[in-house]
VOZA-980105 format. One line per 4 residues: number of its first residue (from 1); for each residue z, y, x of N, C-alpha, C, O, CB. Coordinates in steps of 0.2 Angstrom, whole numbers, plus 5000, padded with zeros to 4 digits. Atoms other than C-alpha are relative to their C-alpha. Glycine has a CB too. Example, Ala and Ser with C-alpha at 12.3 -4.5 7.8 and 13.67 -1.06 7.14 Angstrom:
# residues 2
1) 5000,4994,5004,5039,4978,5062,5000,5006,5004,5003,5005,5009,5006,5000,4995; 4999,4994,4996,5036,4995,5068,5003,5005,4996,5004,5011,4999,4993,5002,5002
This chain:
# residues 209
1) 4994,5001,5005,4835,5054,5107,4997,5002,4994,4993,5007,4993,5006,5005,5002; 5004,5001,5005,4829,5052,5090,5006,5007,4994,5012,5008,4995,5000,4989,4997; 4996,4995,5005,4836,5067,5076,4999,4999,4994,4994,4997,4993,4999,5008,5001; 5002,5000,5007,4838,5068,5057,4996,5005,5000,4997,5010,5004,5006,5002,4995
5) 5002,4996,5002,4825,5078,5050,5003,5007,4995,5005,5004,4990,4997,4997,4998; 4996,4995,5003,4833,5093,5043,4998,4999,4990,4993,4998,4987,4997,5009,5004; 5000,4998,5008,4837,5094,5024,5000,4992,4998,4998,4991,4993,4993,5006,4996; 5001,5005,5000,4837,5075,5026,5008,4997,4999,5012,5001,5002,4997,4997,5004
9) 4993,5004,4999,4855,5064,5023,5001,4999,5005,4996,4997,5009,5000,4994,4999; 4996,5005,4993,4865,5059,5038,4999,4994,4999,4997,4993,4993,5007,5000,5001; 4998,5006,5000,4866,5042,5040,5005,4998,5000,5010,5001,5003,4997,4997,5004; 4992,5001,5000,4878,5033,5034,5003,4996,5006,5000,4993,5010,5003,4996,4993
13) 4998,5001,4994,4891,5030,5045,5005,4993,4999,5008,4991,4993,5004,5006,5004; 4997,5007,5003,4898,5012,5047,5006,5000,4996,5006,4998,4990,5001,4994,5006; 4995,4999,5004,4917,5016,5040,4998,5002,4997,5002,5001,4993,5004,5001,5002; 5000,4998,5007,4911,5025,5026,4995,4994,4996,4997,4991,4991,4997,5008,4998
17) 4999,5009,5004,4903,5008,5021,5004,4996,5000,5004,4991,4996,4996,4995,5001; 4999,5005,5003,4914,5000,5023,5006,5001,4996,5007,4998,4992,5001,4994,5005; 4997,4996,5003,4927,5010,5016,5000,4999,4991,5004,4997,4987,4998,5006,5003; 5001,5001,5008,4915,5010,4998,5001,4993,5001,5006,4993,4998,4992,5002,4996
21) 4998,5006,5000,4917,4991,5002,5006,4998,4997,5007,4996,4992,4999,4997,5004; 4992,5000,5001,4936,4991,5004,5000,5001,4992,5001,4997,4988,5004,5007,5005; 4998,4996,5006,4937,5002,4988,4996,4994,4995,5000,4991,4991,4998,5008,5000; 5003,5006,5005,4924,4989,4977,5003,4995,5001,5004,4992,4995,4993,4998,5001
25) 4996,5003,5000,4934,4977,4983,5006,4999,4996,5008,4995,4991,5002,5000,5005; 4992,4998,5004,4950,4984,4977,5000,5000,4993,5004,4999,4989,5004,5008,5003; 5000,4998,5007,4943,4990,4961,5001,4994,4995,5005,4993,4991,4993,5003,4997; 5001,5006,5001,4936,4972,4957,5008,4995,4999,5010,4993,4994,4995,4997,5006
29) 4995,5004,5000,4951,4963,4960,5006,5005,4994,5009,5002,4990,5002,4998,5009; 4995,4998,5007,4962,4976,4946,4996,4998,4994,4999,4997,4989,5002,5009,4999; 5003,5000,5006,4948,4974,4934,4998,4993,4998,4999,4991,4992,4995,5004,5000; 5000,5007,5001,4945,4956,4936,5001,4994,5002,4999,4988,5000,4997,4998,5000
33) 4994,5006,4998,4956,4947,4946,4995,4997,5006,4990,4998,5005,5004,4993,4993; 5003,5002,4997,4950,4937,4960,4996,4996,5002,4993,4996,5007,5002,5001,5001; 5006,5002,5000,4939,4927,4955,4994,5003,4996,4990,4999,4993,5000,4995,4998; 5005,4996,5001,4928,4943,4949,4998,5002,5008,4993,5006,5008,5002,5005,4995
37) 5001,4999,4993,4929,4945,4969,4995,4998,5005,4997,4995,5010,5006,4999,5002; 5006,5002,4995,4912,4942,4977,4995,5001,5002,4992,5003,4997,4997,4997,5001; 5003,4996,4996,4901,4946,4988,4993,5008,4997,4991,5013,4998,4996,4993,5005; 5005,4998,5003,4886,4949,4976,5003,5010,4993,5000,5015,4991,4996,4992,4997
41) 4998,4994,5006,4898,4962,4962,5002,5003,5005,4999,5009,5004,5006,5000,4994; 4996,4994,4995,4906,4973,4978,4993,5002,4999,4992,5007,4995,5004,5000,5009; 5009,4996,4998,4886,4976,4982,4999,5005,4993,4997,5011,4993,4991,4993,5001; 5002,4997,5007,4885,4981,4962,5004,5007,4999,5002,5013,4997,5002,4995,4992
45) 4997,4995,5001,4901,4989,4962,5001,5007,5003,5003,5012,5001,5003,4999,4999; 5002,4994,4993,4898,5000,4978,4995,5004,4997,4996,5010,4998,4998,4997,5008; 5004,4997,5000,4883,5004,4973,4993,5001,5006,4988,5004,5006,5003,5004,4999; 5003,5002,4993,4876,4998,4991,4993,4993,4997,4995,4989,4992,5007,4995,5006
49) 5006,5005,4999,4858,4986,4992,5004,4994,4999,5010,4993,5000,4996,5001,5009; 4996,5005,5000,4862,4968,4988,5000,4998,5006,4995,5000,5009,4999,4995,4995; 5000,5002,4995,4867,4959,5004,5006,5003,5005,5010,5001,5008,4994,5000,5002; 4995,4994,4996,4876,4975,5011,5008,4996,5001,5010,4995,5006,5000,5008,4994
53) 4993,5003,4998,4894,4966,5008,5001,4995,5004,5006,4994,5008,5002,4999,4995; 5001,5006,4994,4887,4950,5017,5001,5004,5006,5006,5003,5009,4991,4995,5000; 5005,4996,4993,4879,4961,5032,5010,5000,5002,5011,4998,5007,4992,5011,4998; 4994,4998,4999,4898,4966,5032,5007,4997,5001,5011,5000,5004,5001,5003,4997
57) 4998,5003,5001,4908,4953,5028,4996,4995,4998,4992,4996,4994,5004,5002,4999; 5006,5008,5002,4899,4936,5029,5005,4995,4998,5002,4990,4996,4996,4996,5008; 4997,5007,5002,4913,4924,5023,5006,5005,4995,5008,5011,4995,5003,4994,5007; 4995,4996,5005,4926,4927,5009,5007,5000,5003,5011,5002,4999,5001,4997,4993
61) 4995,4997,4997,4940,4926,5021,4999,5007,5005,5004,5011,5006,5002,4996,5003; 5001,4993,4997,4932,4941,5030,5000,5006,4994,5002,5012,4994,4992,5000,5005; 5001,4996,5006,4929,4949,5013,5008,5003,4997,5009,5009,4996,4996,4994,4994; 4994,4999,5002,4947,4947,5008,5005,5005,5005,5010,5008,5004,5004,4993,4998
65) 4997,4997,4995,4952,4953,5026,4998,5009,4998,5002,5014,5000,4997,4996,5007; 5001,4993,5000,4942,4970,5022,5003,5004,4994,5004,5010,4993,4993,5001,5001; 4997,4997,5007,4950,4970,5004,5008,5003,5004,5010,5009,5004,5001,4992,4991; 4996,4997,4997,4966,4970,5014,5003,5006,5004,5009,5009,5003,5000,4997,5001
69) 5002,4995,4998,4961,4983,5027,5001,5006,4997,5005,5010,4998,4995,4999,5002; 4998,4995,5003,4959,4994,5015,5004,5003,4995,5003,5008,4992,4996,5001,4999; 4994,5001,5005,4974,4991,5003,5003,5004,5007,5004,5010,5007,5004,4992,4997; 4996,4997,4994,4983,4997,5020,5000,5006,5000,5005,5009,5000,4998,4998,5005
73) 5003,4991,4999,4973,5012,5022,5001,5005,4995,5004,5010,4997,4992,5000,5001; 4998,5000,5006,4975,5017,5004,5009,5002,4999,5013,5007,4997,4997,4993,4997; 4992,4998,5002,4992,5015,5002,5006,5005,5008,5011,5007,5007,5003,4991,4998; 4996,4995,4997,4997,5023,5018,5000,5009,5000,5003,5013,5002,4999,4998,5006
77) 5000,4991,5005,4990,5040,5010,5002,5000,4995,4999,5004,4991,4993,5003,4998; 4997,4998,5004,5002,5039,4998,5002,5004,5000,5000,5008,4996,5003,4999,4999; 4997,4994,4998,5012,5051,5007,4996,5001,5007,4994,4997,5011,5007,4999,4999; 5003,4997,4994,5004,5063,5020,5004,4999,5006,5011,4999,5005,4999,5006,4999
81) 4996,4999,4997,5011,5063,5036,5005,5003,5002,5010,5001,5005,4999,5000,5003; 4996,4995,5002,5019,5078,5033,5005,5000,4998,5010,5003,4999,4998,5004,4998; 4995,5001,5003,5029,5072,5021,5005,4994,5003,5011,4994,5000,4998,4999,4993; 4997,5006,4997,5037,5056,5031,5004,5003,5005,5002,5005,5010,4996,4996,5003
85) 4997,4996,4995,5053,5062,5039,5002,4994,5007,5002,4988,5007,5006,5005,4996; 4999,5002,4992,5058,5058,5056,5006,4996,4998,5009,4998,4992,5002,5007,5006; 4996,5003,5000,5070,5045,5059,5008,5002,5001,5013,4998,5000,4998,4996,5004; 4994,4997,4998,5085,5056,5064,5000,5006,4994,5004,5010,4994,5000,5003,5007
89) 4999,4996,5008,5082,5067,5045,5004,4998,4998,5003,5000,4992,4995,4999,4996; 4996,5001,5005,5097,5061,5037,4998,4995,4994,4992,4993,4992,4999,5007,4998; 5004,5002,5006,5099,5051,5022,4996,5001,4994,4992,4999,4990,5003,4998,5000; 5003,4996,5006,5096,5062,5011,4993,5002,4998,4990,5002,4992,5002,5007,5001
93) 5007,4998,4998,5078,5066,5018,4995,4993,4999,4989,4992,4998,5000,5003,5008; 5003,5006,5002,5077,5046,5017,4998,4998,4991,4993,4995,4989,5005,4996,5002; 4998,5002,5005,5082,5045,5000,4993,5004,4996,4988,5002,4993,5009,5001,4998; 5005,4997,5004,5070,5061,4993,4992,4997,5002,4987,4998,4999,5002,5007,5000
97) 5008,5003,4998,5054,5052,5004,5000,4994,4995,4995,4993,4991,4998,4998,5009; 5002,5005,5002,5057,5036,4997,4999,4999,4992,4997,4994,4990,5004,4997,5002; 4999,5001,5006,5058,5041,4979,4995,5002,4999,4991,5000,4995,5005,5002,4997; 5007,4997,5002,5045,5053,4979,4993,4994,5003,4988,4994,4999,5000,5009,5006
101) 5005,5005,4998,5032,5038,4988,5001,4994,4992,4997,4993,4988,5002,4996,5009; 5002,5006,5007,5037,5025,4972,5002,5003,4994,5004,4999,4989,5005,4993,5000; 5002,4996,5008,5036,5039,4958,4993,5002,5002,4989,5001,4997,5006,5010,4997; 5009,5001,5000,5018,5041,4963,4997,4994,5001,4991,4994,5000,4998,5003,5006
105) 5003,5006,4998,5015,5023,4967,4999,4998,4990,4994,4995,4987,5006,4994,5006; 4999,5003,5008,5021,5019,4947,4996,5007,4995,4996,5006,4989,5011,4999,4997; 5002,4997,5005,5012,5035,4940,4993,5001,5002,4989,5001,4997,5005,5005,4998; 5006,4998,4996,4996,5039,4951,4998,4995,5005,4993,4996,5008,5001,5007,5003
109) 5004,5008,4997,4992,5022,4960,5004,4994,4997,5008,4991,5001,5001,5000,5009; 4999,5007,5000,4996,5007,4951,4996,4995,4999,4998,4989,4996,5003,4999,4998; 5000,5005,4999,4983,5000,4953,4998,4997,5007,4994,4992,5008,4998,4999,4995; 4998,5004,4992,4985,4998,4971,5007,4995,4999,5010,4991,5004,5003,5006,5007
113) 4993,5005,4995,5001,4989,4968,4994,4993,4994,4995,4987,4996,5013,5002,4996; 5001,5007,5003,4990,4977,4954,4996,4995,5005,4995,4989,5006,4994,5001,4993; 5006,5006,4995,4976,4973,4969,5004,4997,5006,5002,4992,5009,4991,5004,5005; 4994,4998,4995,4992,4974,4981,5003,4990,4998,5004,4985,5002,5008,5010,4998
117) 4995,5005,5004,5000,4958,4970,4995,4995,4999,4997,4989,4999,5003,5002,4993; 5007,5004,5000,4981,4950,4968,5002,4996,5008,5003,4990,5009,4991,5005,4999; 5002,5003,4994,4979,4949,4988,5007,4997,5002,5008,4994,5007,4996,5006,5007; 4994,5002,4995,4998,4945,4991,5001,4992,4996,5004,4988,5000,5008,5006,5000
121) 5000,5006,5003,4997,4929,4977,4994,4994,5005,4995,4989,5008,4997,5002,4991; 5006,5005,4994,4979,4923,4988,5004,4999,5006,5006,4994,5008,4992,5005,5002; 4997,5001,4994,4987,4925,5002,5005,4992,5002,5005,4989,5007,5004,5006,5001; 4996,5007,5000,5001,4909,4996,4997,4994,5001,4999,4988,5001,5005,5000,4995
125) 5005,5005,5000,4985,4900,4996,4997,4999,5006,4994,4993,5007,4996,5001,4996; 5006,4999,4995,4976,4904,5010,5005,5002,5007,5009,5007,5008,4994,5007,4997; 4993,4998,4993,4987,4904,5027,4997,5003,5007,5001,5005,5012,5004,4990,5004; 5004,4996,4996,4973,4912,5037,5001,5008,4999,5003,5012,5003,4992,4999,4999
129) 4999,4993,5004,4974,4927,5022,5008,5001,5005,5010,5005,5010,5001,4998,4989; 4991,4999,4998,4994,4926,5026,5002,5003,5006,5007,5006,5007,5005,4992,4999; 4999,4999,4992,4994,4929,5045,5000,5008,4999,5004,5012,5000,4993,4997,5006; 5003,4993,5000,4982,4944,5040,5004,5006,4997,5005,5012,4998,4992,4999,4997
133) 4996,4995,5005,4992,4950,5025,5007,5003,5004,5008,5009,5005,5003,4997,4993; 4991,4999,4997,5011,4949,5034,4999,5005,5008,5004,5009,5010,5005,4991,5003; 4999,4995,4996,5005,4958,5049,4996,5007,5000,4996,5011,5005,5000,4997,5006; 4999,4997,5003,4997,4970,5039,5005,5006,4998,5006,5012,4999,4999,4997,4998
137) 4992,4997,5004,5012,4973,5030,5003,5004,5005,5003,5011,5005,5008,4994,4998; 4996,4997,4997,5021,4976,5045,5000,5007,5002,5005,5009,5005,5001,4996,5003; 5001,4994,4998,5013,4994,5049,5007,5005,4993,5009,5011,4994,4990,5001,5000; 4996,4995,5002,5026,5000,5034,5007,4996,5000,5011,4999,4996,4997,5004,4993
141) 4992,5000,4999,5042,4989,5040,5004,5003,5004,5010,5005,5004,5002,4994,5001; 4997,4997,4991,5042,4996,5058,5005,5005,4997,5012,5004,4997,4993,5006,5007; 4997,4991,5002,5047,5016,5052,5007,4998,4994,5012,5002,4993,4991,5006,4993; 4995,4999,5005,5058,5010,5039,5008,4998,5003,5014,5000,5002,4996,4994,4994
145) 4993,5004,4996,5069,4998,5050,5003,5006,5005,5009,5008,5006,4997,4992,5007; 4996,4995,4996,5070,5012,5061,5001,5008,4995,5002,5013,4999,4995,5002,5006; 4995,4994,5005,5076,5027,5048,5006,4996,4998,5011,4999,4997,4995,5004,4992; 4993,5003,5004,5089,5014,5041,5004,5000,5009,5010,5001,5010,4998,4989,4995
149) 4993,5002,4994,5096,5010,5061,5004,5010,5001,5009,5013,5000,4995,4995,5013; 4998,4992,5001,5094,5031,5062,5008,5002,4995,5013,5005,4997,4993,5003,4996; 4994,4997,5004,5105,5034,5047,5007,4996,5000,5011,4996,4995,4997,4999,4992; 4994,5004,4999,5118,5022,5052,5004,4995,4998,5010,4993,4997,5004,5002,5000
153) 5001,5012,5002,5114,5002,5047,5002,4998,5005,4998,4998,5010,4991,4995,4997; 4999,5006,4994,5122,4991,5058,4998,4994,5001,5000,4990,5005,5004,4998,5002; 5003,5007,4999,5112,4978,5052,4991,5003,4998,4989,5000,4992,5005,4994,4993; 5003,4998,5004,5096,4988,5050,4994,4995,4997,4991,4995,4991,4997,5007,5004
157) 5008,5004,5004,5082,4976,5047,5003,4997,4994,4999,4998,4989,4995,4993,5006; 4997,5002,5005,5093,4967,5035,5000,5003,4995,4998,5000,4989,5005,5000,5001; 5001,4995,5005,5095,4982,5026,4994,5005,4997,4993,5007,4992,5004,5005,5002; 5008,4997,5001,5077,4990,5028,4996,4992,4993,4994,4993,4988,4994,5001,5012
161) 5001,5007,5002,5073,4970,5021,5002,5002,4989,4998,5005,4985,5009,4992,5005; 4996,4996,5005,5085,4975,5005,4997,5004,4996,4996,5002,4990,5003,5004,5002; 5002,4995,5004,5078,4990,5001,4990,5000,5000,4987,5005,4998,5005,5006,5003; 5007,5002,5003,5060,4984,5001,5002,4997,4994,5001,5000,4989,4995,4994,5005
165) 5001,5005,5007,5064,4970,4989,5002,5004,4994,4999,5004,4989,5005,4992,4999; 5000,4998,5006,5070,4981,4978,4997,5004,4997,4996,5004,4991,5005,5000,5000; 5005,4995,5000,5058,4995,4979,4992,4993,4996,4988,4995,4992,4998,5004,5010; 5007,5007,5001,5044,4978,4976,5003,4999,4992,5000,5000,4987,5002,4990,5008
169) 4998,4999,5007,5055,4975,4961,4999,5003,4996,4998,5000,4990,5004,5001,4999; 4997,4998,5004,5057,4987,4952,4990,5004,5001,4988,5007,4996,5010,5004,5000; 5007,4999,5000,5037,4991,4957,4996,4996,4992,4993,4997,4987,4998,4999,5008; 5003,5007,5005,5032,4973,4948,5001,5004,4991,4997,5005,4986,5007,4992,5002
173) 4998,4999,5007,5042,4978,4933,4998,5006,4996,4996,5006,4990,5007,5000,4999; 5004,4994,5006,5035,4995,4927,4992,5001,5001,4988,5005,4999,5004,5009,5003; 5006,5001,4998,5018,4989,4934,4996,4995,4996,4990,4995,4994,5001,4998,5007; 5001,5008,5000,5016,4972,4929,5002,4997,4994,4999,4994,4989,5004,4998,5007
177) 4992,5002,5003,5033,4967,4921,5001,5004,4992,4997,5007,4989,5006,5002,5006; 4998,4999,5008,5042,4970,4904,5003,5007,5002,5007,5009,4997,5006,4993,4995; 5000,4993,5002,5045,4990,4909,4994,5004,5002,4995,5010,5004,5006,5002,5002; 5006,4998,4998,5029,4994,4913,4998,5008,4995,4995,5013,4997,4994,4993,4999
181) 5003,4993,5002,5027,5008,4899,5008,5004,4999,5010,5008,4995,4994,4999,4990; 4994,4997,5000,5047,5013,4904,5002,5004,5007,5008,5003,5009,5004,4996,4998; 4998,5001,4991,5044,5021,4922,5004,5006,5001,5003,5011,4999,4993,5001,5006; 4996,4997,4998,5058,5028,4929,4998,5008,5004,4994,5009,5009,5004,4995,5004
185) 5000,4993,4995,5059,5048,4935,5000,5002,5005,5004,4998,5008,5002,5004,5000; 5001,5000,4994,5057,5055,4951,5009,5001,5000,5012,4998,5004,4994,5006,5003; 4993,4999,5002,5075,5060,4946,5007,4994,5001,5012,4995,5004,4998,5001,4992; 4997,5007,5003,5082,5042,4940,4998,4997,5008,5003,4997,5011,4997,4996,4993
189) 5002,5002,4994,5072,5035,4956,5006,5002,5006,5008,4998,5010,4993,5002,5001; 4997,4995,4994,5082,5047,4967,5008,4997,4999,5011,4993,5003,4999,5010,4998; 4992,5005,5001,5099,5039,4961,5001,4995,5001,5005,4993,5005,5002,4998,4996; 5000,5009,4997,5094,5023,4961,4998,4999,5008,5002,4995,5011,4993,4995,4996
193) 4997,5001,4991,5091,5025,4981,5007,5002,5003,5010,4999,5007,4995,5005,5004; 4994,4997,4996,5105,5035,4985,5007,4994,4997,5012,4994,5000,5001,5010,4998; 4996,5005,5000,5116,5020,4976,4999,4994,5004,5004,4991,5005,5001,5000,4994; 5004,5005,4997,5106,5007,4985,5004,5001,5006,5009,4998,5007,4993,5001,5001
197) 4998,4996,4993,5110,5018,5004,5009,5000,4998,5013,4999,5002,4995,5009,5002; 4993,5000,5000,5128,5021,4996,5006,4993,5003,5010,4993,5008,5001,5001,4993; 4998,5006,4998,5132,5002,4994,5000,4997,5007,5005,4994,5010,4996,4997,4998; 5002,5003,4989,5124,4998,5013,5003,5005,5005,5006,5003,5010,4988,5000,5004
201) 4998,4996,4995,5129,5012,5021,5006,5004,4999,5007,5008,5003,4995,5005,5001; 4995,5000,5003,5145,5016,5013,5000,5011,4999,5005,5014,4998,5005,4995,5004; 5000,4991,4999,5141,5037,5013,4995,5002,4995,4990,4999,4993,4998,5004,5009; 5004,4998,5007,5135,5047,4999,4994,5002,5000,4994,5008,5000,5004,5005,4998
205) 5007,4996,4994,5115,5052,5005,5000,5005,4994,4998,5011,4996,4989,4996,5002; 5005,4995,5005,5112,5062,4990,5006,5009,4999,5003,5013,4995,5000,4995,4990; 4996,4997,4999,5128,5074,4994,5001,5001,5006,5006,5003,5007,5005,4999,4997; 5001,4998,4996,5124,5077,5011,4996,5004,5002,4992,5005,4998,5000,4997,5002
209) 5005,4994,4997,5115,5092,5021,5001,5005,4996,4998,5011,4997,4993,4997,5001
């Protein structure tokens, strides 16, 4: 069995390459859209040997699949686990996770939603991408459909549906869109859910518990 020499590096371990990949990926595509996206700038922008992103991704649908991968990964450390409440938390607990995840998305990551809006535009192009993106996605509809049937939606996916697009909305616009330098408070955010959940669910969340 072969050992590091002491005071030597570890060896890197395949997910933290591909990880710096993921992330040069992600960078590339906010800084230069996606035709700055290939094989040879990740290698520059990582900082990895040239070839390294080939060795790893050999075609630019596997390339976009790992830019994907790690949009996923990324954005599901928005919030910690800790903070994600349980499906029987109330609305209230819905309303303050959901506000608190898109006042950090619009002030301390946006530009996961810019490479997020790159890979979801490729994707209308690319119907291999699209498979890869939508069932992707779906790791943050599951939890959601289920806190809305929790809090007492009788139509939850309907309503979990809903309150994506409009969370996707109102992301675009202070991201992207004509209120980009007007982003709403964690405060204002917090209203605008609990009027959202008022409407669908007809009960007050923000005056509960």
């Amino acid at each position: 069995m072969s050992h590091t020499p002491a005071g030597a590096p570890a060896p890197e371990s395949p997910v933290s390459r591909a990880d710096r990949i993921g992330d040069a990926a992600l960078a590339l595509l906010v800084e230069r859209g996606m035709r700055g996206l290939t094989h040879r700038a990740v290698d520059e922008r990582a900082g990895l040997p040239q070839g390294s992103t080939s060795n790893h991704a050999r075609t630019r649908q596997a390339l976009l699949e790992a830019a994907v991968r790690r949009q996923v990964q990324r954005e599901s450390e928005v919030l910690t686990p800790h903070e994600i409440p349980g499906p029987d938390s109330g609305e209230a607990a819905l309303v303050d996770t959901l506000a608190l995840a898109l006042h950090r998305y619009l002030t301390d990551h946006r530009s996961l939603l810019v490479s997020r809006y790159e890979l979801a535009l490729e994707a209308t192009r690319r119907p291999e991408l699209r498979t890869f993106f939508d069932t992707a996605g779906s790791a943050f509809h599951t939890p959601l459909i289920a806190m809305m049937a929790a809090a007492g939606s009788p139509e939850p996916e309907r309503h979990a549906l809903s309150l994506i697009a409009w969370c996707e909305g109102l992301m675009f616009s202070c991201a992207a869109g004509s209120f980009h330098a007007a982003v709403p408070s964690r405060a204002e955010l917090r209203t605008g859910f609990d009027e959202l959940l008022h409407g669908m669910l007809g009960s007050r969340a923000a005056g509960e518990g």
